[in-house]
C-alpha positions as CSV (number, residue, x, y, z in Angstrom):
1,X,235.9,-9.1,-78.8
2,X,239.5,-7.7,-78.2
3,X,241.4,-8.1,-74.9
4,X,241.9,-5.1,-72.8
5,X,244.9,-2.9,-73.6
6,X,247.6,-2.0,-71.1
7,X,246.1,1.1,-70.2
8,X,242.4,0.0,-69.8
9,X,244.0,-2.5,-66.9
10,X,246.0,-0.1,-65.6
11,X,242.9,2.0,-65.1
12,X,240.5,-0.2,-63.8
13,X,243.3,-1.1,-60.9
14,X,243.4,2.4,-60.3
15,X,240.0,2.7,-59.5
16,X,239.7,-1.1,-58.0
17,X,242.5,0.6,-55.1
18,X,240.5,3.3,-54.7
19,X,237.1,1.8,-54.0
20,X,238.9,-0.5,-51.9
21,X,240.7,2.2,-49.8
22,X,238.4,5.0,-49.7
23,X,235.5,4.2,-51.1
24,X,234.5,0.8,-49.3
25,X,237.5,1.2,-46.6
26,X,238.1,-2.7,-47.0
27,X,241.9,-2.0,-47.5
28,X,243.2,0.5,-44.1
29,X,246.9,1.6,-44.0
30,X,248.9,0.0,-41.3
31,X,252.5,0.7,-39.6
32,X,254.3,-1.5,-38.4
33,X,256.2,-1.7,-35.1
34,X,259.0,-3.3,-34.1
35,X,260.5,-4.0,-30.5
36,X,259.9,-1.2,-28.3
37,X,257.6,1.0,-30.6
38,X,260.1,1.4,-33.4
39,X,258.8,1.9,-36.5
40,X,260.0,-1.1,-38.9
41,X,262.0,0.7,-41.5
42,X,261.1,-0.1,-45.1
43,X,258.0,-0.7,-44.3
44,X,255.5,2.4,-45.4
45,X,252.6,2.6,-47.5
46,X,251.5,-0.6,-45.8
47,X,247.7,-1.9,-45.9
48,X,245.9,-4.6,-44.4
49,X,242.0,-6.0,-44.4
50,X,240.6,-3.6,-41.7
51,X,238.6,-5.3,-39.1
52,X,235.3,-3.5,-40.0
53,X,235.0,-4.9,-43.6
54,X,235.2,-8.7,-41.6
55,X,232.9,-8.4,-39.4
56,X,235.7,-9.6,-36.5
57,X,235.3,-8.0,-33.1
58,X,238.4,-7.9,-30.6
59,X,238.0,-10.6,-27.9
60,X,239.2,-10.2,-24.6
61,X,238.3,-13.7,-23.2
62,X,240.3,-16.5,-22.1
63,X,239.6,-20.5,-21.8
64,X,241.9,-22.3,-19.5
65,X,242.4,-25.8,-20.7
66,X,241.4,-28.6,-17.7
67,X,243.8,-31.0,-18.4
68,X,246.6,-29.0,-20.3
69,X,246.3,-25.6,-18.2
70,X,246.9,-23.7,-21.3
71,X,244.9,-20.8,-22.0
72,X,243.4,-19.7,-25.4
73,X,241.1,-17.2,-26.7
74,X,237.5,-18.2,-25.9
């Protein structure tokens, strides 16, 4: 059996990062801000694990440590 060829990689990232992006939406494009809402120059086609694909849901709690006073997320 041969080892894939330059091209036959190149094509199966292709359509890895497009499963990932469109097809299966694991991979969703991000900006990112800076101070004061400034877009962070340099910084475009940007992705990131989208939330959905984890199964992570936003949490809005807080715990307030007894002895510490410190509050985390809950």
């Amino acid at each position: 059996m041969r080892p894939p060829t330059a091209s036959e990689y190149n094509v199966f990232l292709e359509e890895l990062w497009q499963r990932l992006t469109e097809v299966w939406k694991v991979l969703v494009p991000v900006t990112l801000m800076g101070r004061r809402g400034i877009r962070s120059p340099g910084c475009a086609g940007l992705f990131q694990v989208g939330t959905q694909a984890t199964g992570l849901v936003v949490q809005f709690e807080r715990y307030r440590c007894g002895s510490a006073h410190a509050r985390t997320p809950g």
